[in-house]
C-alpha positions as CSV (number, residue, x, y, z in Angstrom):
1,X,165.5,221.7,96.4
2,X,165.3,224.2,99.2
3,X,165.0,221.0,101.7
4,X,168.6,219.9,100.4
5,X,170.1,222.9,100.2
6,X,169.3,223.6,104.1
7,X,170.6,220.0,105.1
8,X,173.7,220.9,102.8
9,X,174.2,223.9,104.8
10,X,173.5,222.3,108.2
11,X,176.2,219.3,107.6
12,X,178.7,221.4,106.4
13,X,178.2,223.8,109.1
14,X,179.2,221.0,111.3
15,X,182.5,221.6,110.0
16,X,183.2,225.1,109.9
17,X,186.4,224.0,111.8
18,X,188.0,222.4,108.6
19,X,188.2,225.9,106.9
20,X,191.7,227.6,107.7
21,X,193.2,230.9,106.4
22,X,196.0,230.0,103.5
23,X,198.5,232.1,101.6
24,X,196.7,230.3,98.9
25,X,194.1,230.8,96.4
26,X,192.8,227.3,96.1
27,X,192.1,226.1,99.4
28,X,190.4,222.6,99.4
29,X,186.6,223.8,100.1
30,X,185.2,221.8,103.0
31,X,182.6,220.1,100.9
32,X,185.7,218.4,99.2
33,X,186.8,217.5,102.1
34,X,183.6,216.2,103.5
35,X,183.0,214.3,100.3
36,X,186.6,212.6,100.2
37,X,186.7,211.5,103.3
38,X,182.7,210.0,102.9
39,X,183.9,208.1,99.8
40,X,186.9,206.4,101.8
41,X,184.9,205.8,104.5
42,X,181.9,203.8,102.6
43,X,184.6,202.0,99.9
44,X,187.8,201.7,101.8
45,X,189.2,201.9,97.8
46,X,192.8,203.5,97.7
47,X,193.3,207.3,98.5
48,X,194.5,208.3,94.9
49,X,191.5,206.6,93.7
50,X,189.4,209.1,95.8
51,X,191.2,211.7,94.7
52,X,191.0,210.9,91.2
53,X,187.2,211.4,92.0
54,X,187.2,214.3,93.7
55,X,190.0,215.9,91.3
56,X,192.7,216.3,94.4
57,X,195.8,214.9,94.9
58,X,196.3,211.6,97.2
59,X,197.8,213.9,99.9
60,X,194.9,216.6,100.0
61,X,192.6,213.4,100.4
62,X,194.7,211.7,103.4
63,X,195.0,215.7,105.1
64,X,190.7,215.6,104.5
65,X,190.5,211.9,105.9
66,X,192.4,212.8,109.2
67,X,190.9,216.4,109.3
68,X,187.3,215.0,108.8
69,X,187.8,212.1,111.5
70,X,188.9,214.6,114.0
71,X,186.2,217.1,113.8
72,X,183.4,213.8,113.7
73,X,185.2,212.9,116.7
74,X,184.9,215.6,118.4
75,X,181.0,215.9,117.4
76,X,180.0,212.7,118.3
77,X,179.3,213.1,121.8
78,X,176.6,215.6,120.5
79,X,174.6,213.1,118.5
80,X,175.3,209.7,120.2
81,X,173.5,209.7,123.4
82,X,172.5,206.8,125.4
83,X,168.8,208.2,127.2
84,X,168.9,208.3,130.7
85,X,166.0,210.8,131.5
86,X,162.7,209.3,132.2
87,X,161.0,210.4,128.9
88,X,163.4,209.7,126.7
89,X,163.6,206.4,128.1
90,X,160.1,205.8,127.9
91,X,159.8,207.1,124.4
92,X,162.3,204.3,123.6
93,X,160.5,201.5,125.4
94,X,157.5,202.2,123.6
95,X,159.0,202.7,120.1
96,X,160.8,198.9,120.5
97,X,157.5,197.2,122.0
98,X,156.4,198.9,118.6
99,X,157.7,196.8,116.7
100,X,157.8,193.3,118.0
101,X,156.3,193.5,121.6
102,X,159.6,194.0,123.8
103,X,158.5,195.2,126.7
104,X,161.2,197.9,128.7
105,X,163.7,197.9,125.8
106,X,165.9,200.6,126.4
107,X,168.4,199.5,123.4
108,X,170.1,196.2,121.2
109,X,173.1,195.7,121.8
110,X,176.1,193.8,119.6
111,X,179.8,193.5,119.3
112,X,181.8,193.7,115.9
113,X,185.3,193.6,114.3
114,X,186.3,196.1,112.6
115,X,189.7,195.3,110.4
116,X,193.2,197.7,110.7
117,X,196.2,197.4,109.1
118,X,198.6,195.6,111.6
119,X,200.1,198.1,114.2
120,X,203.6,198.4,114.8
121,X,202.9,198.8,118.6
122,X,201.5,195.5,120.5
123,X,200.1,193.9,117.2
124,X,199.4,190.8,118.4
125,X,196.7,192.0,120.5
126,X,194.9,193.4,117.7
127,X,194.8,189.7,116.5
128,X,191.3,188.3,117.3
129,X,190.5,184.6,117.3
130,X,190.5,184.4,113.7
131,X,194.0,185.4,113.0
132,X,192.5,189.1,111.7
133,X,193.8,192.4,113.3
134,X,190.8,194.2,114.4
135,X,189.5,197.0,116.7
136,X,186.5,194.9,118.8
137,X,184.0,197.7,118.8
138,X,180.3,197.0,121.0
139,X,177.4,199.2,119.7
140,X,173.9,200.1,121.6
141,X,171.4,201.4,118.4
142,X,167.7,202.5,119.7
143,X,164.4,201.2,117.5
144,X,165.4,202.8,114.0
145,X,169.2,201.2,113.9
146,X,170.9,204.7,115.3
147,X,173.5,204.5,117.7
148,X,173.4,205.8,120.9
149,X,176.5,204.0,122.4
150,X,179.6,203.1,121.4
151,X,183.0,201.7,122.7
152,X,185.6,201.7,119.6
153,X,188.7,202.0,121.6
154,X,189.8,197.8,122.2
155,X,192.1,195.5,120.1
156,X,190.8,192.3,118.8
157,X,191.6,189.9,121.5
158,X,190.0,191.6,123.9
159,X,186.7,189.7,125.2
160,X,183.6,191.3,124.7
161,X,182.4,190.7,128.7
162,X,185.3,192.8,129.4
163,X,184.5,195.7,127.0
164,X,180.9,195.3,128.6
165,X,181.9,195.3,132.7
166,X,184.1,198.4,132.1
167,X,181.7,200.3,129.6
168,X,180.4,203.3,130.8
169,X,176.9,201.7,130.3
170,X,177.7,198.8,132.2
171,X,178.4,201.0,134.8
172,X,175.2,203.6,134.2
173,X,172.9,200.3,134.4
174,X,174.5,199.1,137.8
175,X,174.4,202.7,139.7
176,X,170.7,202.7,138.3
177,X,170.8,205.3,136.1
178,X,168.5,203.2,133.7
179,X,165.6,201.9,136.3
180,X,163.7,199.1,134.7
181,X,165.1,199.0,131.4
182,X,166.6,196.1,129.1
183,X,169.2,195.9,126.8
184,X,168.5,193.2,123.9
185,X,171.3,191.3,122.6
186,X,171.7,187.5,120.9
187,X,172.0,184.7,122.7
188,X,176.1,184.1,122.6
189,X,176.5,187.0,125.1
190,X,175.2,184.4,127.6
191,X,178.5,184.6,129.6
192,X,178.7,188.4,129.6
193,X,176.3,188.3,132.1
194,X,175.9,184.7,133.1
195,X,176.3,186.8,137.1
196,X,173.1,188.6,136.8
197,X,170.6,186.6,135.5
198,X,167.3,186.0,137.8
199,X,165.7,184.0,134.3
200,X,166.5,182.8,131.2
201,X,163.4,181.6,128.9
202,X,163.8,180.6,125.1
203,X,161.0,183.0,122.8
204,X,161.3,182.6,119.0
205,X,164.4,180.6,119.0
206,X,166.5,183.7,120.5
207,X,167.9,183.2,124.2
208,X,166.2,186.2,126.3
209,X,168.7,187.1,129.1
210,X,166.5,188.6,131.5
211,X,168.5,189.8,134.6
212,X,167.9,192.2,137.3
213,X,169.0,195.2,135.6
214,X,169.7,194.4,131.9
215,X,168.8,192.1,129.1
216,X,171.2,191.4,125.9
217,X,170.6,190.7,122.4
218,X,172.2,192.1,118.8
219,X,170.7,194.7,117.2
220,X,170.7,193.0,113.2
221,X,170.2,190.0,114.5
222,X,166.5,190.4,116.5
223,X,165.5,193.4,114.6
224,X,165.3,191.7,111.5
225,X,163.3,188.7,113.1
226,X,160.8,191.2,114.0
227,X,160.0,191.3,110.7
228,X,159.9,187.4,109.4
């Protein structure tokens, strides 16, 4: 009981920024806030149906939603960091050989689509290939699935090479920041860095792009078969 309580105290603390003075007596306590905005993110349901939940008012959930996102925002450089000192990146290319044998994995790679609502500014480049307005979002995770890059800031037609050659990663690996390290991803990012490969070998029915500087895979994808 005492563990939760402390990890309750240390999350919320994270968010010390959503308590502001008020003429009123009932301000929405941050844990409300917190919670609210934790329900709409995992369901997606409606935002009076959250606040039927949480006993607050539609409004008081969409002010917690956008008050939430902004203060993770702003924490999220703290927590997701792609390891570029020698240790950490060794610690990492051990943990991944771990658990399947990789040897000099740094990190798995992958691109998703996550749906919007269709803007009222340039929508039809949010339309990817499959007539769906989406934000194309590419995600590094290290050995135990957490993120330690992300780029969540492109509309749905954008290709994922190009989201890769202007990453800040892409740019780390080729100033050699990483030295000797991979990236694991599956085999349709072939052409994302057809330009760099030295050689290309099929292992386990996944398409190892082993280039100078990097290797791609997706992170579901080959993790899992570690496991089969």
């Amino acid at each position: 009981m005492s563990r939760f309580l402390t990890a309750h105290q240390h999350i919320i603390g994270y968010f010390s920024a959503l308590q502001w003075p008020t003429a009123r007596s009932n301000a929405l306590p941050v844990e409300t806030q917190v919670l609210a905005a934790l329900q709409f993110y995992a369901t997606g349901s409606f935002q009076w149906m959250v606040g039927r939940s949480c006993r607050v008012s539609q409004s008081s959930v969409s002010l917690a939603i956008d008050s939430v996102t902004h203060s993770l925002m702003k924490l999220a450089p703290n927590f997701i960091t792609f390891p570029t000192d020698r240790p950490t990146i060794l610690r990492q290319k051990l943990a991944f050989n771990a658990v399947a044998g990789f040897p000099n994995v740094v990190g798995a790679i992958d691109g998703t689509h996550i749906a919007i609502k269709s803007p009222s500014i340039n929508e039809e480049a949010f339309v990817n290939r499959k007539g769906v307005h989406t934000i194309n979002v590419q995600a590094v995770c290290d050995s135990e699935m957490k993120i330690t890059n992300l780029v969540a800031k492109w509309p749905g037609s954008t290709h994922d090479s190009f989201i890769w050659r202007t990453s800040g990663l892409y740019t780390a690996f080729q100033r050699g920041d990483v030295q000797d390290s991979w990236l694991i991803g599956e085999k349709r990012l072939l052409n994302l860095l057809h330009y760099e490969l030295s050689v290309c070998s099929i292992l386990t029915n996944h398409l190892f792009l082993c280039g100078q500087k990097t290797m791609t895979l997706t992170a579901a994808e080959i993790m899992l078969s570690c496991y089969q």
